[in-house]
PASEBA-1860 file (N, C-alpha, C; in nm, 3 decimals):
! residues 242
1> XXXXXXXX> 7.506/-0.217/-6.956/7.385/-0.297/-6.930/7.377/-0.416/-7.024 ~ 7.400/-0.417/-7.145/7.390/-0.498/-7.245/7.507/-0.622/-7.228 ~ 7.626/-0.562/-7.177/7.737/-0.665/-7.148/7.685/-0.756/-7.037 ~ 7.648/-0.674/-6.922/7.559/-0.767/-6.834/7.478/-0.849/-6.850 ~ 7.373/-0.826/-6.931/7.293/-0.870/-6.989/7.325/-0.998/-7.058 ~ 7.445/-0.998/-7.157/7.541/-1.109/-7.250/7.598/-1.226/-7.116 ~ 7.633/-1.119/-7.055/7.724/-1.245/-6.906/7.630/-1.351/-6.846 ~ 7.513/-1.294/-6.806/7.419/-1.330/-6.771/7.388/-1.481/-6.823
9> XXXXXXXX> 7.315/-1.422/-6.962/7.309/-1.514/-7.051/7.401/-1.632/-7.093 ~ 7.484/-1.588/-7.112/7.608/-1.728/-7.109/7.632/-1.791/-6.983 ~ 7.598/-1.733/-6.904/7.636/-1.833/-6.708/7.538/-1.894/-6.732 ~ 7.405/-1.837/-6.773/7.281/-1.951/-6.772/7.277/-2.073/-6.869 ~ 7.341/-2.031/-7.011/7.379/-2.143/-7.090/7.449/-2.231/-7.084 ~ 7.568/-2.201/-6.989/7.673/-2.308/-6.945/7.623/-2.377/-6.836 ~ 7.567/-2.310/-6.727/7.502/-2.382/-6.617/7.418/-2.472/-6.631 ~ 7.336/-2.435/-6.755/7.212/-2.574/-6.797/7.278/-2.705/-6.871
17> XXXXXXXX> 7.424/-2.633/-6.925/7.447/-2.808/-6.958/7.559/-2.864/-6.926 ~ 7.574/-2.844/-6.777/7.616/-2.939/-6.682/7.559/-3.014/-6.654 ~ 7.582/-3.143/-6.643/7.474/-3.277/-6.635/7.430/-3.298/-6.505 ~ 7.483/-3.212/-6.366/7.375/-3.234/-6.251/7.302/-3.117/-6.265 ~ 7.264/-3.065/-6.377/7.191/-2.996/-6.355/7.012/-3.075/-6.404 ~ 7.025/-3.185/-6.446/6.938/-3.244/-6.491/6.882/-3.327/-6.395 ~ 6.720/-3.339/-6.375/6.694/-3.438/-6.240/6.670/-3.555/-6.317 ~ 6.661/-3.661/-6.275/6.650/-3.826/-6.278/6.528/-3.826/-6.298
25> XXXXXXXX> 6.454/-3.764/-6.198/6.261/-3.764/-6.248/6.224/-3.668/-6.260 ~ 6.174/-3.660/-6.368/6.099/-3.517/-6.382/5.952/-3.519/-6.363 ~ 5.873/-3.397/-6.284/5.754/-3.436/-6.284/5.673/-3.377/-6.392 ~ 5.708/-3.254/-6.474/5.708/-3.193/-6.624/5.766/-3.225/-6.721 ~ 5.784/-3.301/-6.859/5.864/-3.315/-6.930/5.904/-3.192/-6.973 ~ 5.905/-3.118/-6.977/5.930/-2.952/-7.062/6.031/-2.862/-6.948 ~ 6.024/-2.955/-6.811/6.155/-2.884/-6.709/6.282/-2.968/-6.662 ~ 6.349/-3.058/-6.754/6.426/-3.125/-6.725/6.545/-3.062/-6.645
33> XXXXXXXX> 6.566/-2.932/-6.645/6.691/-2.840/-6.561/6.639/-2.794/-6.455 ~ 6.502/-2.857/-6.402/6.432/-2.828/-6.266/6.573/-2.810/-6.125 ~ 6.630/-2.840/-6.130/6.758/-2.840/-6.019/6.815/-2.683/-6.022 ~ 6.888/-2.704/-6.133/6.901/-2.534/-6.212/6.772/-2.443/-6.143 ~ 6.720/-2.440/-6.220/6.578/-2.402/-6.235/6.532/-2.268/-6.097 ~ 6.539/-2.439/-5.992/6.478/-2.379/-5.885/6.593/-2.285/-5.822 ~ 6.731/-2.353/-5.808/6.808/-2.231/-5.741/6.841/-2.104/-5.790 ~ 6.808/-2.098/-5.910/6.819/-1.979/-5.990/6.676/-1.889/-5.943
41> XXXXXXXX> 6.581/-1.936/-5.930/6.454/-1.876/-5.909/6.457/-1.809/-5.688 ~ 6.526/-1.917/-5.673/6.569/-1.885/-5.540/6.648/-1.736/-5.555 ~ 6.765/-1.751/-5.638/6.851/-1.638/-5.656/6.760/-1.481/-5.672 ~ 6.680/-1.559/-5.777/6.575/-1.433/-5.794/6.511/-1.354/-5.712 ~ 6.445/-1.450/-5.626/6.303/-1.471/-5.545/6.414/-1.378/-5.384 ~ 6.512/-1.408/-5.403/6.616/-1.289/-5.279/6.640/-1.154/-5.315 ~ 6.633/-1.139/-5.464/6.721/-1.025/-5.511/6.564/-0.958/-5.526 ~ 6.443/-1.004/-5.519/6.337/-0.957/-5.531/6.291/-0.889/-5.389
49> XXXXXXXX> 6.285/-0.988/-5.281/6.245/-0.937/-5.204/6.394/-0.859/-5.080 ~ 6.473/-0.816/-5.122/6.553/-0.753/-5.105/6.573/-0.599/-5.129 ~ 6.539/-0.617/-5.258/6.544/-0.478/-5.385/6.378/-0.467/-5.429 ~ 6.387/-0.562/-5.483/6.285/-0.516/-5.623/6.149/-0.485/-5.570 ~ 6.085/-0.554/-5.433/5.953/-0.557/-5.367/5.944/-0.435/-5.338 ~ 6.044/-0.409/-5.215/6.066/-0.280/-5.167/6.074/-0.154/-5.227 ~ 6.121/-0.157/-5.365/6.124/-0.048/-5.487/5.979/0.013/-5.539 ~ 5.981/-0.123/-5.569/5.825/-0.120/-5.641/5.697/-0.080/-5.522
57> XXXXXXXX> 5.717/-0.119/-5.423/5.562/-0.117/-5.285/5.582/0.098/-5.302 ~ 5.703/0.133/-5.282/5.752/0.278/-5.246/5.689/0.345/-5.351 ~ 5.722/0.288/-5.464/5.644/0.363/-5.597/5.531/0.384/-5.611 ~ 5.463/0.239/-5.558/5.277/0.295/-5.569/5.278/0.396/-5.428 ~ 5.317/0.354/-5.348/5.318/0.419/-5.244/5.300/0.562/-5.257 ~ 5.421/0.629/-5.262/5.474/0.761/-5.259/5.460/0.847/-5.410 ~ 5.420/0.790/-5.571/5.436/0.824/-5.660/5.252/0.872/-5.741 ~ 5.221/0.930/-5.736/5.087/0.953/-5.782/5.059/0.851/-5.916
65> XXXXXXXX> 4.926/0.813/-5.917/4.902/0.733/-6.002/4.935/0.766/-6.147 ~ 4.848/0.897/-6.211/4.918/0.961/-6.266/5.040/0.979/-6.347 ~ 5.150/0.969/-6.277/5.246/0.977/-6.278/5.323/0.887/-6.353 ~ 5.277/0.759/-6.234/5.282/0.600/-6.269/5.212/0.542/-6.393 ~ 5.116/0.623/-6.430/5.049/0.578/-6.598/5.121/0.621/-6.676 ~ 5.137/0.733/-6.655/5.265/0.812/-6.792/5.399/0.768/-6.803 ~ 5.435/0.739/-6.711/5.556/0.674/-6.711/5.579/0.532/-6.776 ~ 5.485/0.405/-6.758/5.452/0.302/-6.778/5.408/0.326/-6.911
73> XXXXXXXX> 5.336/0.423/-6.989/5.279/0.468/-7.130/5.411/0.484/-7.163 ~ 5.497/0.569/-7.141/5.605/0.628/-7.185/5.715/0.476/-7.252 ~ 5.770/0.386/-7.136/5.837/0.300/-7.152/5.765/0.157/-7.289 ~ 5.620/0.183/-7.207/5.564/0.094/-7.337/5.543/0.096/-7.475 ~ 5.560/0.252/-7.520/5.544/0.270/-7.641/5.716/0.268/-7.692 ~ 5.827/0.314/-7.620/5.953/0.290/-7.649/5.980/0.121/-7.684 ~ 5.903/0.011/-7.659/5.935/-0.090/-7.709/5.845/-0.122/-7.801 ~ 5.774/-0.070/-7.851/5.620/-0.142/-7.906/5.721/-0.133/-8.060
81> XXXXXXXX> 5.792/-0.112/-8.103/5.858/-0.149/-8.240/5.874/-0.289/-8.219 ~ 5.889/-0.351/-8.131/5.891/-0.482/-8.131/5.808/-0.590/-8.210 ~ 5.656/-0.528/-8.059/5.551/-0.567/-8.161/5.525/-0.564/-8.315 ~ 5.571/-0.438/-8.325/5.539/-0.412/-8.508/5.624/-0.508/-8.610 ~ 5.720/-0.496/-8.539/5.793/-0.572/-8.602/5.794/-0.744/-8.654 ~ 5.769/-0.792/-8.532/5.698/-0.968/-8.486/5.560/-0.945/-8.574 ~ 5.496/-0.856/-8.567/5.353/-0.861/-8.643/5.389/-0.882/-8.843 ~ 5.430/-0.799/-8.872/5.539/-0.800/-9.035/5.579/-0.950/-9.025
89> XXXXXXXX> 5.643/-1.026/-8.933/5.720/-1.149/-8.938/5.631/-1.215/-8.913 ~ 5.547/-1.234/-8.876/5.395/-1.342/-8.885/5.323/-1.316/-8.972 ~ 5.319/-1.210/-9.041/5.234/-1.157/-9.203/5.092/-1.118/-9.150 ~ 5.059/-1.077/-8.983/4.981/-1.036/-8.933/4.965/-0.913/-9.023 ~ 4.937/-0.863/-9.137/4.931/-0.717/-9.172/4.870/-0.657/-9.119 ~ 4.695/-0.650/-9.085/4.594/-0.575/-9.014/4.632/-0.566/-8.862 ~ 4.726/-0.615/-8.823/4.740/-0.614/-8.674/4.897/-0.460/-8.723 ~ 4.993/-0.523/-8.816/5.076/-0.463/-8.822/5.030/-0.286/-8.854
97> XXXXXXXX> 4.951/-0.287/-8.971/4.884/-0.129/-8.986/4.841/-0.090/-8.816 ~ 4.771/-0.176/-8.821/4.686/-0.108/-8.621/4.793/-0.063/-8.572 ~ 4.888/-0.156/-8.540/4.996/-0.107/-8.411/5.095/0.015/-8.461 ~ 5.140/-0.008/-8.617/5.216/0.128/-8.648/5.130/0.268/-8.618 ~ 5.002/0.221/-8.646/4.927/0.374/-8.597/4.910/0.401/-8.477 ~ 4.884/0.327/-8.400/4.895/0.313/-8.250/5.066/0.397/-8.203 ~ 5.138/0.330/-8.249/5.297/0.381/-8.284/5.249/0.525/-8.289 ~ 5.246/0.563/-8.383/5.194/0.724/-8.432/5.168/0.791/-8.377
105> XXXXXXXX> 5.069/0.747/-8.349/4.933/0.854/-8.277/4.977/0.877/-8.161 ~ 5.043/0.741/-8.032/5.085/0.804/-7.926/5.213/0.828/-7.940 ~ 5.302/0.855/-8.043/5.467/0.917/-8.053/5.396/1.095/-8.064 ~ 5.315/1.095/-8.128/5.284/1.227/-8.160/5.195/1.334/-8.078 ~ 5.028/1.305/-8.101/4.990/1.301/-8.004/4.955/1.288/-7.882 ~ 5.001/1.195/-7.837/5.046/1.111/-7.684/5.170/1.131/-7.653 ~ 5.204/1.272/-7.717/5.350/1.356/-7.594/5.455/1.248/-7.583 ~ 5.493/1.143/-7.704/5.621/1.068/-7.713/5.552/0.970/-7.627
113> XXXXXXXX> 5.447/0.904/-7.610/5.388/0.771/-7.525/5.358/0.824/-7.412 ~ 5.376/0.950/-7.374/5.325/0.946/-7.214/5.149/0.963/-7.198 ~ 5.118/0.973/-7.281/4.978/1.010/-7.281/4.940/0.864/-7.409 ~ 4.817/0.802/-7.412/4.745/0.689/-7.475/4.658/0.694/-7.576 ~ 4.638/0.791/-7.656/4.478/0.856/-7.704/4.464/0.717/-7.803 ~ 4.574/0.609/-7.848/4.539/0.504/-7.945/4.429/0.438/-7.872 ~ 4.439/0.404/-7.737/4.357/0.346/-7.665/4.236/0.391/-7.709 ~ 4.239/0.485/-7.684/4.109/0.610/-7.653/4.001/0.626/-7.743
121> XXXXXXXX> 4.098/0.586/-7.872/3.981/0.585/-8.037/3.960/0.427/-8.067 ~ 4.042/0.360/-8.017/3.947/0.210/-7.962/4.098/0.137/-8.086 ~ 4.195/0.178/-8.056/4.296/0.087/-8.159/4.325/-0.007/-8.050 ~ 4.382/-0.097/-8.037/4.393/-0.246/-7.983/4.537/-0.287/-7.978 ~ 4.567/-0.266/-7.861/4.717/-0.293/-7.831/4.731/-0.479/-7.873 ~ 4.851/-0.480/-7.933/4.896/-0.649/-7.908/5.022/-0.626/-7.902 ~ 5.059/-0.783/-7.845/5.168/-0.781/-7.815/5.242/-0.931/-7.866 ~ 5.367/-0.837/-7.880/5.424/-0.980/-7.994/5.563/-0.947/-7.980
129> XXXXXXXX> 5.652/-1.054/-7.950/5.819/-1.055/-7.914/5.863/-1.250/-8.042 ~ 6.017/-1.185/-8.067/6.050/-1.288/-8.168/6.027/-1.450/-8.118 ~ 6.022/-1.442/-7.980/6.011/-1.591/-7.955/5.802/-1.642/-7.969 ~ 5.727/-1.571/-7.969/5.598/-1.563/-8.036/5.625/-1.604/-8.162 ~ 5.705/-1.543/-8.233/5.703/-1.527/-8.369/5.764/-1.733/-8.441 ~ 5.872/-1.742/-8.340/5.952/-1.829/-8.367/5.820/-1.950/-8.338 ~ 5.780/-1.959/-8.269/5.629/-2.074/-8.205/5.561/-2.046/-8.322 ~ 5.537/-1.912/-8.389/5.391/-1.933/-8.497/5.535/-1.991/-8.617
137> XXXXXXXX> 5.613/-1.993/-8.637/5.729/-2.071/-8.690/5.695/-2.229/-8.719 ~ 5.704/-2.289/-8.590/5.700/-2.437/-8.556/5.795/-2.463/-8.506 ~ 5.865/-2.383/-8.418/6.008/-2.355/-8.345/5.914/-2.433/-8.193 ~ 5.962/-2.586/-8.160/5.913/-2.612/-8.055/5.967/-2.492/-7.919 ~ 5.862/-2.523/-7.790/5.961/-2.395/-7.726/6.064/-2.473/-7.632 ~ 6.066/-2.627/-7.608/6.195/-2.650/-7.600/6.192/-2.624/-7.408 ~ 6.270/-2.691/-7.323/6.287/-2.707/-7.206/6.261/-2.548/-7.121 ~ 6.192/-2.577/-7.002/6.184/-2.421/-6.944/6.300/-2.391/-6.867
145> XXXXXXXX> 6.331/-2.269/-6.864/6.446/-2.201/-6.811/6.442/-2.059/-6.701 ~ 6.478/-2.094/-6.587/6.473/-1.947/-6.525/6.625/-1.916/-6.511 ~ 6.625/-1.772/-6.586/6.721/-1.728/-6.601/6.783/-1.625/-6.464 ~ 6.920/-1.616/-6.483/6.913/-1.550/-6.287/6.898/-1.377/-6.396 ~ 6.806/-1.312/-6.266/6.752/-1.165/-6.298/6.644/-1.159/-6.401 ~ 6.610/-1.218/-6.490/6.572/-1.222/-6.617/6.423/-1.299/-6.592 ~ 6.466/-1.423/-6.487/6.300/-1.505/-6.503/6.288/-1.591/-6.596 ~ 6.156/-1.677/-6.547/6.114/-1.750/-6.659/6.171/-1.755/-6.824
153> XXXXXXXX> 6.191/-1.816/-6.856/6.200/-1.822/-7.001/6.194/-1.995/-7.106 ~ 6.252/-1.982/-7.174/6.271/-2.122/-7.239/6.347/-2.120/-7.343 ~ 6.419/-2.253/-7.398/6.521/-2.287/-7.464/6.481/-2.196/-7.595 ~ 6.397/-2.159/-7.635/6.361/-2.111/-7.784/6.310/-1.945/-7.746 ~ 6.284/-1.926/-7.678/6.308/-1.773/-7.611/6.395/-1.682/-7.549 ~ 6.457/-1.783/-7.488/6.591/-1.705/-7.448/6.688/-1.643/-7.533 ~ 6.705/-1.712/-7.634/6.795/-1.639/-7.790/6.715/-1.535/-7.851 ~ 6.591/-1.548/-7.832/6.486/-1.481/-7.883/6.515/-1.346/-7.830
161> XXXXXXXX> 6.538/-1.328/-7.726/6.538/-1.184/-7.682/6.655/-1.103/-7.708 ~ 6.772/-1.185/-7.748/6.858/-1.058/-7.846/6.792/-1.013/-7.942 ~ 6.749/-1.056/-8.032/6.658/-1.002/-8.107/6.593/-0.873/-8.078 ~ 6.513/-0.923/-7.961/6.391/-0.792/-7.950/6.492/-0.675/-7.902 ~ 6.626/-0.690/-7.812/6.667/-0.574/-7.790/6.686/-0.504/-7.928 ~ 6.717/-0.561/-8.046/6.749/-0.516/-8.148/6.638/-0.371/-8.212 ~ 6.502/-0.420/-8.155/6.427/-0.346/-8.221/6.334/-0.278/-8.097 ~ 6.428/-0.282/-8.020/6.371/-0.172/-7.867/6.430/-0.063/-7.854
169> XXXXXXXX> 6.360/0.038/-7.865/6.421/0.179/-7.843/6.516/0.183/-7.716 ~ 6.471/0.117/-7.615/6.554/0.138/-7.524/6.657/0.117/-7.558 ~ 6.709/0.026/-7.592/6.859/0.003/-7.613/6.940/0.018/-7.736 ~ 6.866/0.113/-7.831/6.870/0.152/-7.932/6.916/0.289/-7.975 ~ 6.837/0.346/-7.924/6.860/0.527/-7.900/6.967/0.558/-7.839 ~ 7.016/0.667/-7.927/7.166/0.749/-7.864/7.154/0.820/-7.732 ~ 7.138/0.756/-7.660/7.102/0.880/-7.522/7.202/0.904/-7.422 ~ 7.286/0.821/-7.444/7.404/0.804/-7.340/7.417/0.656/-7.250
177> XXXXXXXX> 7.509/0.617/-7.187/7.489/0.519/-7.098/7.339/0.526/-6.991 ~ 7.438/0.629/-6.923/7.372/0.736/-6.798/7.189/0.687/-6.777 ~ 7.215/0.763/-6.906/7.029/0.783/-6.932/6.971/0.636/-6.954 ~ 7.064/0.569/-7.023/6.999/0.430/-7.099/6.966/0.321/-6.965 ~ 7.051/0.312/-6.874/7.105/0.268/-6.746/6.995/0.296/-6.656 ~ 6.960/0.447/-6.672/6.833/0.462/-6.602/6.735/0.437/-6.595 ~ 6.711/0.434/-6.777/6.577/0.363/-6.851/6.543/0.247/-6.806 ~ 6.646/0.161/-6.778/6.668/0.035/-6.764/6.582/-0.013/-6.636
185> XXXXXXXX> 6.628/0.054/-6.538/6.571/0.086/-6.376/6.440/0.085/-6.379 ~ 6.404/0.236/-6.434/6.291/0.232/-6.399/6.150/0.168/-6.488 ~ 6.244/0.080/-6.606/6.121/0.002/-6.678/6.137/-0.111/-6.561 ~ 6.252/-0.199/-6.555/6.234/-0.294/-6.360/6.110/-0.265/-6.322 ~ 6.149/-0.130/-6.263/6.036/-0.104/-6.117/5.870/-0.100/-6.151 ~ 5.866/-0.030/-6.329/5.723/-0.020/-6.320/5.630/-0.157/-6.375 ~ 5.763/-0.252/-6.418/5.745/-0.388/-6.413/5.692/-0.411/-6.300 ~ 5.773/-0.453/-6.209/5.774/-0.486/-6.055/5.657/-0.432/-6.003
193> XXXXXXXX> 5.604/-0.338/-6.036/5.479/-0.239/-5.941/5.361/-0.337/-6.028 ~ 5.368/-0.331/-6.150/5.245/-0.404/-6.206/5.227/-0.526/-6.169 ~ 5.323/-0.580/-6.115/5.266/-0.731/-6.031/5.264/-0.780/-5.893 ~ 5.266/-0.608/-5.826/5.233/-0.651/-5.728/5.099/-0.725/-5.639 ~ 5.046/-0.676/-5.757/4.860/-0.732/-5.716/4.899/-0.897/-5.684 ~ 5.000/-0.960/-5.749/5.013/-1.116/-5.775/5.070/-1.183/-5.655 ~ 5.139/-1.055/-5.563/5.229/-1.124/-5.455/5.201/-1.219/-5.388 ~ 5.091/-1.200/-5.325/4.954/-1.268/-5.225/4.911/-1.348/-5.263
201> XXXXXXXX> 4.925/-1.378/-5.369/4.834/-1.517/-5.451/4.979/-1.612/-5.448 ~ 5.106/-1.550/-5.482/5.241/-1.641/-5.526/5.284/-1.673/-5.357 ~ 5.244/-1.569/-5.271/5.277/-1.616/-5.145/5.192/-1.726/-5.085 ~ 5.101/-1.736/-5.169/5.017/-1.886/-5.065/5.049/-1.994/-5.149 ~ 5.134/-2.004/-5.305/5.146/-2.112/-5.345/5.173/-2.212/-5.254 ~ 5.143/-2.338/-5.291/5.157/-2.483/-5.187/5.333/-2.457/-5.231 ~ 5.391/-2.452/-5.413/5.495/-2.466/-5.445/5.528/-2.328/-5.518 ~ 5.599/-2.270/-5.476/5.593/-2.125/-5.571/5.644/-2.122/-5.692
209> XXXXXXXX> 5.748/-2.246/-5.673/5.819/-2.256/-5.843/5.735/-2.314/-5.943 ~ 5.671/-2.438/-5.904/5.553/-2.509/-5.988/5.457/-2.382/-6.019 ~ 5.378/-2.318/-5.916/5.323/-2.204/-5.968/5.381/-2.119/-6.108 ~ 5.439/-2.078/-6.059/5.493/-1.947/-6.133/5.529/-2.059/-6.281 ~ 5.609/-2.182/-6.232/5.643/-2.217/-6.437/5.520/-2.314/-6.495 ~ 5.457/-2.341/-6.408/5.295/-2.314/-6.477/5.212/-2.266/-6.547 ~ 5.224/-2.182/-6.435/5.147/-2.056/-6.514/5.233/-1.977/-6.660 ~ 5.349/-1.962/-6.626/5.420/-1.901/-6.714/5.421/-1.946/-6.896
217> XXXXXXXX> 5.446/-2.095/-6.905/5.405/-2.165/-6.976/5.258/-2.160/-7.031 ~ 5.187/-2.181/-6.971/5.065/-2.164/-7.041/5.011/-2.045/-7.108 ~ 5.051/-1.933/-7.047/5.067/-1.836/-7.095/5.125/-1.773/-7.166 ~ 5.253/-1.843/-7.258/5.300/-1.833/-7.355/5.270/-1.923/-7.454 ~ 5.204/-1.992/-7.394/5.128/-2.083/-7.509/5.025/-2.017/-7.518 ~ 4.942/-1.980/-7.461/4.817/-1.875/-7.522/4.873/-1.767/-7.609 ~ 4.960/-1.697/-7.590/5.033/-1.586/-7.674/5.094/-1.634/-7.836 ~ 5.157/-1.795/-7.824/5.196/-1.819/-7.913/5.093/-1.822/-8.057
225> XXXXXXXX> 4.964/-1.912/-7.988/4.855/-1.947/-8.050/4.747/-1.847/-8.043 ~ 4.757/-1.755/-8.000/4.721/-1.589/-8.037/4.544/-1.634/-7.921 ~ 4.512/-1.743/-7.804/4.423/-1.756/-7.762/4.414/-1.930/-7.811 ~ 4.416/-1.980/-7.934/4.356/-2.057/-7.982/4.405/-2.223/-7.903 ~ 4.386/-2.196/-7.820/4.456/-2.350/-7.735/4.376/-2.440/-7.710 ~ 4.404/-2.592/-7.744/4.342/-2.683/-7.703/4.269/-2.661/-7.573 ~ 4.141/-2.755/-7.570/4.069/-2.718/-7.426/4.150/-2.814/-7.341 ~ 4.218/-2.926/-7.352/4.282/-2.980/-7.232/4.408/-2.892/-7.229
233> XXXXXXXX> 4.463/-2.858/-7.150/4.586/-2.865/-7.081/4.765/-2.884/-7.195 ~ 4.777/-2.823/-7.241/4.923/-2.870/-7.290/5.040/-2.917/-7.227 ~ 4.985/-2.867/-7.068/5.092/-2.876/-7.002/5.076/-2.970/-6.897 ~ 5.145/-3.072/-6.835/5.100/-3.129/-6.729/5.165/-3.090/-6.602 ~ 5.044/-3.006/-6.525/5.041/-2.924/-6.393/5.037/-3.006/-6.296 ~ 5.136/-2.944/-6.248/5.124/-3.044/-6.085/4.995/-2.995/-5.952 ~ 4.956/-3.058/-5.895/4.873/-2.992/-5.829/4.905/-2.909/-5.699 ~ 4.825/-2.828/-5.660/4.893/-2.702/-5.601/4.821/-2.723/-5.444
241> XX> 4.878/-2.674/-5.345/4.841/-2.706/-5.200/4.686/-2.579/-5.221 ~ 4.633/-2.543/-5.104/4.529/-2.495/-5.062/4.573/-2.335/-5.063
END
């Protein structure tokens, strides 16, 4: 998975700096590999509704909710070292104590994450990955990028996420390929299930790519700046059909 993962990553790095991959006009300054961009998101946007829609619709479908919380608890607390970690590297301390106990309480009590009780006594999930960390830095985030399988990203995030595998249980723990391979899957799908609420809204975009790296952007700019964002716009949005 991880070699894949590496291949991936380097086709997308070589592909962005081929020089037709650059448009003549840009209508974002921050998407100059818009050409790239979009056929890669195309690539996606097939392998989604091919696989990944169909995976994910079956799961809420056929899988008790239940089920689907513990599972989704389970995978989320296997990465939340992340967070803890990005929190220490921003000198967030009071966020960092919260989340190691949060850590705790549901490794222990919460049956290894499948169960939430941090929630429950009112501790406060956050969330924090090295390319957050690199922005509270002064690490501009640098041209947007959709990566094929991977999604959205950007020039100063995309490196960013070797990193976080570094400090993700998933890909960390001795469990075998087998198992790790599987992990892999079904964090996908319960990805994929959590946005399905969004389909319907991305299916009436006027532009689905402008949508989605819109939105995406701004929303990592809210994350970077922990909320604290100028009231205009950082980004200049194109306008969207009806």
């Amino acid at each position: 998975m991880t070699i894949v993962i590496r291949a991936v990553l380097i086709a997308a790095v070589l592909a962005l700096s081929l020089p037709g991959c650059a448009t003549t006009q840009q209508a974002v300054p921050h998407d100059r590999w818009e050409h790239f961009n979009r056929g890669s998101q195309r690539f996606n946007d097939a392998i989604d509704r091919a696989v990944l829609r169909p995976v994910a619709t079956g799961y809420r479908r056929y899988v008790p909710r239940v089920i689907r919380t513990g599972v989704g608890n389970f995978i989320g607390n296997l990465k939340f070292p992340t967070t803890i970690v990005n929190d220490l590297l921003q000198l967030k301390l009071l966020d960092t104590g919260a989340d190691i106990g949060r850590f705790v309480l549901n490794s222990t009590l919460g049956i290894g994450g499948l169960l939430d009780p941090a929630t429950h006594v009112g501790i406060r999930r956050n969330d924090e990955d090295f390319g957050q960390t690199l922005g509270r830095w002064g690490v501009p985030a640098g041209p947007y990028i959709v990566l094929p399988l991977l999604g959205p990203s950007t020039l100063r995030d995309t490196p960013a996420l070797a990193v976080d595998w570094q400090t993700d249980l998933r890909t960390q723990l001795d469990i075998g390929t087998t198992a790790r391979v599987a992990l892999g899957v079904q964090a996908v799908v319960v990805r994929r299930e959590s946005l399905l609420s969004a389909d319907e809204t991305l299916d009436r975009a006027f532009d689905r790519y402008a949508f989605i790296r819109n939105a995406w952007l701004q929303r990592r700019e809210y994350l970077v700046r922990d909320g604290d964002v100028p009231e205009e716009a950082p980004l200049e949005v194109e306008p969207e059909g009806p």
